[in-house]
N, C-alpha and C positions, 0 to 999 in steps of 0.2 A: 658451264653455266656462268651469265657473266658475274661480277661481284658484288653490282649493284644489287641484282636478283638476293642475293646472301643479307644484305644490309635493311631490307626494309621489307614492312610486314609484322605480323602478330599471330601466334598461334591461338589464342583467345581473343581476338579484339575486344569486344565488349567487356570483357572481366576487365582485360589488361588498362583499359582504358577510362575504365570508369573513375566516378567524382568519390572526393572520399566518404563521403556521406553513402553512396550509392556500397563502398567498400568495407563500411562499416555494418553496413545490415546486414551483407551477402556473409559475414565473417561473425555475426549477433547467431544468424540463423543456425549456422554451421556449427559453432560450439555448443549451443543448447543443447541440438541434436546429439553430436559423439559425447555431450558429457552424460546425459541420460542412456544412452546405448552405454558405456565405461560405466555405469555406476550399476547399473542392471546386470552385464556380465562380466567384469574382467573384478574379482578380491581385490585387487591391489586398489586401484583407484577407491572401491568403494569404501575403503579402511581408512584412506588418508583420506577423502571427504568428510568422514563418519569424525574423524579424531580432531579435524579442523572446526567441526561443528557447520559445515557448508553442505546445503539442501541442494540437489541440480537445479530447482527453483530458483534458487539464487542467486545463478552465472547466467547472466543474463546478457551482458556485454562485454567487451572484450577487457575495461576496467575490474570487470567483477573477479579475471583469476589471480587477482593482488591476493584470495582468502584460501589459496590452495597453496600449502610450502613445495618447495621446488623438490621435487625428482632427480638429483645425482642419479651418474651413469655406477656410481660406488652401492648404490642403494641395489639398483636392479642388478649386480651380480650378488648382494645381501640377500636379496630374497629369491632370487633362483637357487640359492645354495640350499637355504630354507623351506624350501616350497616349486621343487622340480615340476617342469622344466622350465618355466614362464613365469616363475614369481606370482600368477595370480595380476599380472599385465595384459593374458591374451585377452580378447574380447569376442573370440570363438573357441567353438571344441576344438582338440586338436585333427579331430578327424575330419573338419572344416577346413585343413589348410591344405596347400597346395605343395609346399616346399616349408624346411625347415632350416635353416642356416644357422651357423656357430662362429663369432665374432672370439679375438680372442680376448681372456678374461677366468674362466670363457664367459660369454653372453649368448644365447640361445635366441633365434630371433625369425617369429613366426609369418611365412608367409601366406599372404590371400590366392583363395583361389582364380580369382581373375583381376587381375592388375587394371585398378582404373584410375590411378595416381597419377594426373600430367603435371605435377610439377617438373621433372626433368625433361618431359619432351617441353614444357615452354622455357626449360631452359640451353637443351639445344639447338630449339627456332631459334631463338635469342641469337646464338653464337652462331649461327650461319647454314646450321643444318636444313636440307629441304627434301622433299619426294625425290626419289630415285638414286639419293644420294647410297654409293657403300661404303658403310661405314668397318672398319678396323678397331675393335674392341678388345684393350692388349688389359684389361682389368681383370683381377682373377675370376674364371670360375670354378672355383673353391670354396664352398663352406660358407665363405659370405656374401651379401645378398649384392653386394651395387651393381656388379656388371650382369645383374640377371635383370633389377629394375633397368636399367641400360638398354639394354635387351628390346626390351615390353618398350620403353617407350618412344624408341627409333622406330620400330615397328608402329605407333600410333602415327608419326609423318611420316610412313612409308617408304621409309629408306630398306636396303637391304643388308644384313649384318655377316662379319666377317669375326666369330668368337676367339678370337687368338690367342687371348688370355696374356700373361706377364713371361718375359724370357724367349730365348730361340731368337736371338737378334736377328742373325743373318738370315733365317727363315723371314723374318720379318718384314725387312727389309724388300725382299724376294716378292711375298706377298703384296707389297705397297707398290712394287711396279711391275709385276705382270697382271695384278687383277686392277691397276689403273683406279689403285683407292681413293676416295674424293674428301670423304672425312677420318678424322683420328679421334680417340676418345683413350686417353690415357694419364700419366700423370707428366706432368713438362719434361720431368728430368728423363724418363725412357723416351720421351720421344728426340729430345737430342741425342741420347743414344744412338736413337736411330740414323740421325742425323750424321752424328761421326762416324756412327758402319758405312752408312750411304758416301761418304766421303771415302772411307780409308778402300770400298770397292770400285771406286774410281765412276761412280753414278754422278751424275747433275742433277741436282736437288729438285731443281725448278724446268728441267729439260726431259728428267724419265719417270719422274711421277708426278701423279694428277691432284695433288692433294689441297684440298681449298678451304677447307674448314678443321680447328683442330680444339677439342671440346676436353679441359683440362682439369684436374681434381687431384685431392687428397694430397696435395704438398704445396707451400708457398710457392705465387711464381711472381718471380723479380724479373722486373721490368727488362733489366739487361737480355735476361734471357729470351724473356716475349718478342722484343728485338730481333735475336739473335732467330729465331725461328722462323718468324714471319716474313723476314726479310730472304733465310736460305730457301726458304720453301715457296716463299710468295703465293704464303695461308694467310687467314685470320687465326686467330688463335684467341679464345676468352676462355674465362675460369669458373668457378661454382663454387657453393661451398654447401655442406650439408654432414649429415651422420648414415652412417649403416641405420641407427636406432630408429631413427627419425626422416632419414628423405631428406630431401632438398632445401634449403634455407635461404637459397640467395644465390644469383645468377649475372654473369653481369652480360649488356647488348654490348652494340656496335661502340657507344661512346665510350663505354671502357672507363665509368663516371660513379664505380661503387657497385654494391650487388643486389639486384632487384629482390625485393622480398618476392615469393611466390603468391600468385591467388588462393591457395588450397590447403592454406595452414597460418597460423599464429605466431608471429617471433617478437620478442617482447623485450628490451634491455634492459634487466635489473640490478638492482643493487644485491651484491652478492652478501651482502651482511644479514638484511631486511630483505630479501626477495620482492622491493617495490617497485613499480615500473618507472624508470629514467626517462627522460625527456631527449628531443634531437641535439646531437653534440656531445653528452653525456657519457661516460664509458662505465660498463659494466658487463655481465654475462648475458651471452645470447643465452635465452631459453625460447623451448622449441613449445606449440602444439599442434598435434596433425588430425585427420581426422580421418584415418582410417580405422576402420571397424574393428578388425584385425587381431591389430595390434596400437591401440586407443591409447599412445604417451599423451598427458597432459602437464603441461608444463614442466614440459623435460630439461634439465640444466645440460648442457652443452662443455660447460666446463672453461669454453673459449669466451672472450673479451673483446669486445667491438662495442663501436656506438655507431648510429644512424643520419643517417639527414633525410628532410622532407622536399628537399627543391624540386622545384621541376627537373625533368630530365628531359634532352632534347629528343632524343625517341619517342615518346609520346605514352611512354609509359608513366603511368600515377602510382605506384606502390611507392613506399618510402624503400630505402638501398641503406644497407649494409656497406661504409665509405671502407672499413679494413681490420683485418683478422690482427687484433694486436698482442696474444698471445694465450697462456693458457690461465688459469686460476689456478691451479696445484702442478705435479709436478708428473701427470701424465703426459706422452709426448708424442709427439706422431714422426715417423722417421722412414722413407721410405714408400711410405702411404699408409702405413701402419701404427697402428698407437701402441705404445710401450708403457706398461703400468710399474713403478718399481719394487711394483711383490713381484715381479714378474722377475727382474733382474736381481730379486736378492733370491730369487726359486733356484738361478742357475746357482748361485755362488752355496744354496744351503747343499745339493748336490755331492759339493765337494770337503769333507773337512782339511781337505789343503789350507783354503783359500778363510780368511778369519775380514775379509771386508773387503767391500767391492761397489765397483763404481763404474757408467757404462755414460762415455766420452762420444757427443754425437758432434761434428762438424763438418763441414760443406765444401766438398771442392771439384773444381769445373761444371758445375750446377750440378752437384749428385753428393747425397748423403752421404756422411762416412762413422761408422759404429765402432766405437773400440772400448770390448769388455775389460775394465782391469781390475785383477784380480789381487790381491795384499796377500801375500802367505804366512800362514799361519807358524811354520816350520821347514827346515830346509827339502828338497824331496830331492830323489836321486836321476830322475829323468824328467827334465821338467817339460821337454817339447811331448812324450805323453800326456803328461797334466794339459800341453796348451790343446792337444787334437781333442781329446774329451770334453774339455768345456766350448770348443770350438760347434762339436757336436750339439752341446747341450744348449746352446745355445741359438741355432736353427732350430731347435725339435720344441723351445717352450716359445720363443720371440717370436719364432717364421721366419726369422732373419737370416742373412751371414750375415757374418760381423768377423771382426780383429780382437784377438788378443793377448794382453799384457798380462806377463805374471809380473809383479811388482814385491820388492823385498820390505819384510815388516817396519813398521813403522814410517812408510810411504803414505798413506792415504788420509786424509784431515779426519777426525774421529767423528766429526759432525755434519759433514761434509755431506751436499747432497747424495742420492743413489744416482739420478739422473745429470749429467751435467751437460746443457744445452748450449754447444761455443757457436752454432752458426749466425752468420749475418746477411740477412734479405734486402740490402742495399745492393 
């Protein structure tokens, strides 16, 4: 396909292209809707409307959800512990859904039975994907949902899909050129992986595979790197951003000029103190809402930090963009494509009464994450490379991760001192 073919077009035109005004009713209409469907079936929503003293009469515009308090991702593992499985979030029976996935947390997170969600296929039109394209899907299918939505909406532009899921490089590899893959859909840093397997097997990047589109998520990607890829492979390569919770939030085209808000949901930047909605330029918390039936989050906090612009974009898309992910609000952390909670890293260290404080060191080298759990000992122990294979263990089985680590001698660790310590740099 030529690349032009990749560059121009609209999986929606009329949505994607409409005036704001025209964007503002289609977006009036839509929340009414899922907030009276949410307030009829799913407890949670109806409880926090009820205690806000806000009637679905109410929310009439997209100003009006300034009167609903923001939804932390902290809350819905609070009330699924409280009120199994779904916190009283779903917006159907369970005998309504299709599939059920488990984020970790954990977070339980209900799928529909027919996927009619194109934010993700408009956002890999966006990035280059087209009909006939096969697509390589190295995201897990495991327990959680993305590479299933993935799935569904390559399937909606009629590509054909290749589940590969995460790992088996050299398999992968293998895969990308004998079935003459055309797109990749993974996180940046596996697919330089792949790229150095592809090297170190003595393959030509751009000479024994087909690959021309490469559709990226769940980790920063720096520019260096976009570079580095698009130039060995002679792909495009664009990025997205969104939640398991939630779906897609933001997309970016061809200009590569910030991330397109989606048509088929709400993202709002607010003031994380006041939950009020910020203005273009402004930095605060994305918060999400979607409007699927489902599972009906409304004004979901995100937890992440970005602000917006309204310019025009030269593709001809009207949505406002999401300019850049500037980091988190607390000290959840995404590592690998995975988010790390630090109940999560003090779960490993209560495991052991060796270990008397602990701290889990994440930083970056050759574009790929690197984790090292360190552990403060409580007391001297007599084998300590057992103590490290144990926690070594324990710490794949709660994170999902490997990781590295340090036993460290007491009085090592600052007493105050984050659990999380985030040394990487996206420059």
């Amino acid at each position: 396909m030529k690349k032009r073919e990749r560059t121009r077009g609209y999986f929606n035109e009329k949505v994607e292209t409409a005036s704001p005004s025209e964007r503002r009713r289609y977006l009036n209409q839509k929340l009414r809707k899922i907030v009276r469907h949410a307030y009829e079936n799913a407890p949670a929503i109806r409880k926090k409307l009820d205690l806000a003293k806000v009637a679905p009469k109410d929310l009439k515009t997209l100003a009006d959800l300034e009167r609903i308090p923001v939804t932390a991702k902290s809350e819905l593992v609070a009330m699924q512990k409280k009120k199994p499985p779904f916190g009283g979030f779903n917006g159907v029976p369970p005998e309504e859904m299709r599939r059920i996935f488990a984020s970790p947390g954990p977070i339980y997170e209900p799928g529909e039975m027919v996927y009619d969600d194109t934010r993700w296929a408009q956002a890999l039109y966006a990035g280059g994907f087209r009909p006939k394209d096969l697509a390589q899907v190295t995201f897990g299918f495991h327990l959680t949902p993305f590479a299933f939505m993935l799935d569904e909406s390559l399937k909606m532009l009629g590509c054909r899909v290749i589940p590969a899921g995460f790992g088996n490089t050299e398999v992968q590899v293998q895969l990308l050129k004998d079935l003459k893959v055309t797109g990749f859909l993974g996180t940046p840093s596996f697919l330089n992986t792949l790229l150095e397997k592809a090297l170190e097997l003595n393959y030509n990047p751009k000479r024994d595979f087909a690959l021309e589109a490469a559709f990226v998520a769940a980790e920063m990607l720096p520019e260096s790197l976009r570079e580095k890829l698009e130039t060995s492979f002679g792909l495009m390569v664009r990025q997205s951003y969104g939640t398991a919770d939630i779906g897609c939030l933001g997309y970016e085209c061809v200009e590569k000029s910030g991330m397109h808000i989606p048509d088929d949901c709400i993202v709002e930047i607010v003031d994380p103190a006041t939950g009020k909605q910020l203005g273009p330029g402004e930095t605060g918390e994305v918060v999400g809402t979607c409007f699927n039936r489902v599972y009906p989050l409304i004004r979901f906090g995100t937890g992440d930090l970005s602000y917006y612009t309204e310019e025009p974009c030269p593709c001809g898309r009207t949505t406002g963009r999401l300019v850049k992910i500037l980091g988190r609000l607390d000290q959840l952390t995404k590592v690998k494509g995975m988010f790390i909670h630090p109940n999560l890293v003090e779960e490993v260290a209560r495991r052991f009464p060796e270990i008397c404080r602990c701290r889990l060191v994440v930083t970056r080298e050759a574009h790929q994450d690197r984790m090292v759990f360190e552990g403060e000992l409580a007391c001297p122990v007599s084998d300590p490379q057992i103590l490290l294979d144990r926690i070594r263990g324990a710490l794949q089985e709660i994170l999902r991760l490997r990781g590295e680590v340090a036993i460290l001698s007491p009085g090592t660790l600052p007493k105050e001192g984050k659990i999380i310590e985030d040394r990487r740099s996206w420059e």
